[in-house]
C-alpha positions in Angstrom: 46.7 18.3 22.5 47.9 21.6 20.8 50.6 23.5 22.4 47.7 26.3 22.6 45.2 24.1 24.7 45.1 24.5 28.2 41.9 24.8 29.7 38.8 22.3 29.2 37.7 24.8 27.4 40.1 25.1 25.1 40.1 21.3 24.4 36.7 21.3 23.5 37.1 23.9 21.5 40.5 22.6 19.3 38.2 19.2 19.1 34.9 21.6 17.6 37.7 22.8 14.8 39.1 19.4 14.2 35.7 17.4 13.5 32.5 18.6 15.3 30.7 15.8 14.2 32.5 13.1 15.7 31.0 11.2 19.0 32.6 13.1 21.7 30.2 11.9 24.9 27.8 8.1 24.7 26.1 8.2 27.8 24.4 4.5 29.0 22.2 4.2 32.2 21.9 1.0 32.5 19.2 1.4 35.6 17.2 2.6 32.9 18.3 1.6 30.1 18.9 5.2 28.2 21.5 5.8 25.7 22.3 9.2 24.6 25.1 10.4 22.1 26.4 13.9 21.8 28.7 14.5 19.0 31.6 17.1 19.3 29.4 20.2 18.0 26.3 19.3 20.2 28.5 18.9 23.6 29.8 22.5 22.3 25.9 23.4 22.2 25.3 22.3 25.9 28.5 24.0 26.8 27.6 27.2 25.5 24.4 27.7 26.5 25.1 26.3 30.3 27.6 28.7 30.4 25.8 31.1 29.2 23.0 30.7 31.8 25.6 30.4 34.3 27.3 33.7 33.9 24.4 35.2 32.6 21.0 34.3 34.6 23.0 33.2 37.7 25.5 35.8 37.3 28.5 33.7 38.5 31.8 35.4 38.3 35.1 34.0 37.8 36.6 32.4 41.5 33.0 31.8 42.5 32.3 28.3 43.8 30.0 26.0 42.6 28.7 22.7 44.6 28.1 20.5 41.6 25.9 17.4 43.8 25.7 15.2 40.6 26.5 11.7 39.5 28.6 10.8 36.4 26.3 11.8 33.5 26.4 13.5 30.4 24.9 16.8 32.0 27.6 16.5 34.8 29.9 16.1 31.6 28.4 19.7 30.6 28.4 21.6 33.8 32.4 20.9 34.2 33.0 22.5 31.0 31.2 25.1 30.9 32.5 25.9 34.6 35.7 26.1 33.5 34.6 28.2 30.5 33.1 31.2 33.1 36.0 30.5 35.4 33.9 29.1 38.4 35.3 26.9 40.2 33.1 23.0 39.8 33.6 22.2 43.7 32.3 17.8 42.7 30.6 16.5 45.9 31.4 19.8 47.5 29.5 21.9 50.9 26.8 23.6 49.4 26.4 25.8 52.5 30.2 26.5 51.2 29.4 27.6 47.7 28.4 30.7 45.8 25.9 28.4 44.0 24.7 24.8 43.3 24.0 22.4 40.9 22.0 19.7 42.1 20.5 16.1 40.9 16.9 14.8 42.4 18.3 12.8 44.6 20.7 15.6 46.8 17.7 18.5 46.8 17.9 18.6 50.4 22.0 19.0 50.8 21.7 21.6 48.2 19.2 23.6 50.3 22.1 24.8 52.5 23.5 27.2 50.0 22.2 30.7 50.3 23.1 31.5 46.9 22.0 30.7 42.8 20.5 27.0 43.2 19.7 24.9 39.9 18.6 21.2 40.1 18.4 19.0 37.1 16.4 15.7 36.8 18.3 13.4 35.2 15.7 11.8 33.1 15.9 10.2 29.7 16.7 13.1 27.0 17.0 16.0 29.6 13.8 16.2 30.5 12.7 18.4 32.9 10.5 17.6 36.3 7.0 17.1 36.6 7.0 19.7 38.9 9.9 21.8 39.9 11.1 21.4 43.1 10.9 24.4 45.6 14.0 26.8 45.6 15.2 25.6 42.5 15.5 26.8 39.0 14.8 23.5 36.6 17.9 23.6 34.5 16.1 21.9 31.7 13.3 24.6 31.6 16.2 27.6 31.6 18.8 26.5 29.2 17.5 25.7 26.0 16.8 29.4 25.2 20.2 30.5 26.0 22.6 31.6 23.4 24.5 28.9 21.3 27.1 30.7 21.4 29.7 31.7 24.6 32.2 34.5 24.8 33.1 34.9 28.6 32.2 38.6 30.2 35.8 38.5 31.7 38.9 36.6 30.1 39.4 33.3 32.4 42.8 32.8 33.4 44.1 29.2 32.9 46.2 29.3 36.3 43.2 30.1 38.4 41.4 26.9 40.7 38.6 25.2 38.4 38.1 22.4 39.9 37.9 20.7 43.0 37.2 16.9 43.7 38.2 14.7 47.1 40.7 16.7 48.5 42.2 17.7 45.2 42.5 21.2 43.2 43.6 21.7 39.8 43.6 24.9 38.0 42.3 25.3 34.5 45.7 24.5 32.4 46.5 21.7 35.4 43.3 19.7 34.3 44.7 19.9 30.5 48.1 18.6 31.7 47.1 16.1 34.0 44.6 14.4 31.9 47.2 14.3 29.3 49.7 13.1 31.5 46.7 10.4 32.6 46.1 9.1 29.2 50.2 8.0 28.6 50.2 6.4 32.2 46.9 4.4 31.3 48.4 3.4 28.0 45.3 4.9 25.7 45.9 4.7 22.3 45.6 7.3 19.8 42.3 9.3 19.7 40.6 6.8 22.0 37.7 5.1 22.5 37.1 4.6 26.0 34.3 3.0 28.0 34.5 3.9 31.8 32.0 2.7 34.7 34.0 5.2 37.3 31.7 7.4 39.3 32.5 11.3 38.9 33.2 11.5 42.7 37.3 11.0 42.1 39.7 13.1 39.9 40.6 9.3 38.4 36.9 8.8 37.2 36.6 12.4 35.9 39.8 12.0 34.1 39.5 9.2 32.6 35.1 9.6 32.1 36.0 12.9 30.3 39.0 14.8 30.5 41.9 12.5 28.8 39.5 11.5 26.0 38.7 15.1 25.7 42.8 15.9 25.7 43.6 13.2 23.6 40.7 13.7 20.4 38.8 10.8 21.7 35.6 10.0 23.3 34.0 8.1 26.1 31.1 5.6 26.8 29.9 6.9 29.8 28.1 4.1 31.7 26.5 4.5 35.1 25.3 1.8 36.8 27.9 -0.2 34.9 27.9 -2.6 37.9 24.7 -4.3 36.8 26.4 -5.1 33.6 27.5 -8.7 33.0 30.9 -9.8 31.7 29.1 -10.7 28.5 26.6 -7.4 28.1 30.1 -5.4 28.6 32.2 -6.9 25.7 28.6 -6.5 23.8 28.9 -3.1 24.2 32.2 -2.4 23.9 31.9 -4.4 20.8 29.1 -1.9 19.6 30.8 1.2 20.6 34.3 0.1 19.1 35.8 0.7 22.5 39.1 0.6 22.0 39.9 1.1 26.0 38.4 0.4 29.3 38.7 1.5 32.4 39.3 -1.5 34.9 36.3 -2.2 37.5 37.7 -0.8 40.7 
């Protein structure tokens, strides 16, 4: 990490300068069986143009709350960055009825109705596909954000020591994320620029740590694998043998 980054953002922006084409996110769903793989400069892509929709179409505003109702996944991956690159605070789990806006998956549509604010849901399906038919109340995130801007500059400059996240019962601020997840990564023992492979759902600041932010703090990458539990011992040194893991997250 750079004495200059401090925010998510600014991670994934030092990693965009050091090698953009670089895996930075695998993603494995192994109820399904999908595999996707964003590089460094297409993670940047998602960011930008999420965050563009978010401070643009939603108009979100830096200290606004966001109920972010969805499951470890690359698009969760996306949403937490580019949170923290409009200065909204990515409330994981949190009370929609709480929240400025929310982000919701299929499965948490009727939770997400008790916000009175901006509501998006996504659909989790293979390649960000969109629904078959949008649900009611809710702005299909795949239908919105592929036109937006591949580029982001925030509207207002976010300031680092401001809340941006908030997961079970704990709050970081923008430059706390960067430290911690450094500070993660040495107590974990990850080598240099790793390669990890975590099964942790995104409903703990451990599993968002170590499923995202110490790779990202570290120059490394993760094989993010939901429904890991329905993985064998052998299918998981198969695939950590195929994605040259070179850490793993113990099974809790």
């Amino acid at each position: 990490m750079n004495a200059t980054d401090r925010t998510p953002a600014d991670l994934l922006g030092s990693a965009l300068a050091a090698d953009p084409a670089r895996p930075l996110v695998t993603f494995y769903d192994d109820a399904t069986g999908e595999r996707v793989e964003l590089s460094v400069a297409t993670f940047a892509n998602w960011v930008a143009k999420t965050a563009n929709y978010l401070q643009g179409d939603l108009a979100a505003e830096p200290g606004d709350r966001l109920a972010l109702l969805l499951p470890a996944h690359w698009q969760t991956a996306v949403w937490l960055v580019a949170c923290a690159s409009v200065g909204v605070v990515a409330d994981v789990g949190g009370d929609p009825a709480a929240a400025d806006l929310v982000v919701s998956g299929p499965d948490t549509l009727d939770a997400a109705r008790a916000c009175s604010g901006e509501r998006v849901a996504l659909a989790l399906r293979p390649l960000g596909g969109r629904f078959p038919q949008p649900p009611a109340g809710f702005a299909d995130y795949a239908v919105e954000v592929p036109g937006q801007g591949d580029r982001f500059a925030p509207f207002v400059p976010v300031d680092p020591s401001a809340p941006a996240l908030a997961v079970d019962g704990v709050e970081l601020t923008g430059a706390g994320i960067g430290r911690r997840a450094a500070a993660d990564a040495a107590d974990a023992g990850l080598p240099a620029a790793p390669r990890v492979l975590s099964g942790l759902p995104y409903d703990t600041w451990r599993g968002l740590s170590l499923g995202l932010y110490a790779p990202l703090a570290t120059g490394g990458s993760v094989v993010l694998c939901r429904h890991a539990d329905r993985l064998d011992e052998a299918a998981l040194a198969a695939r950590e043998a195929t994605e040259k893991v070179t850490f793993t997250v113990p099974r809790p």
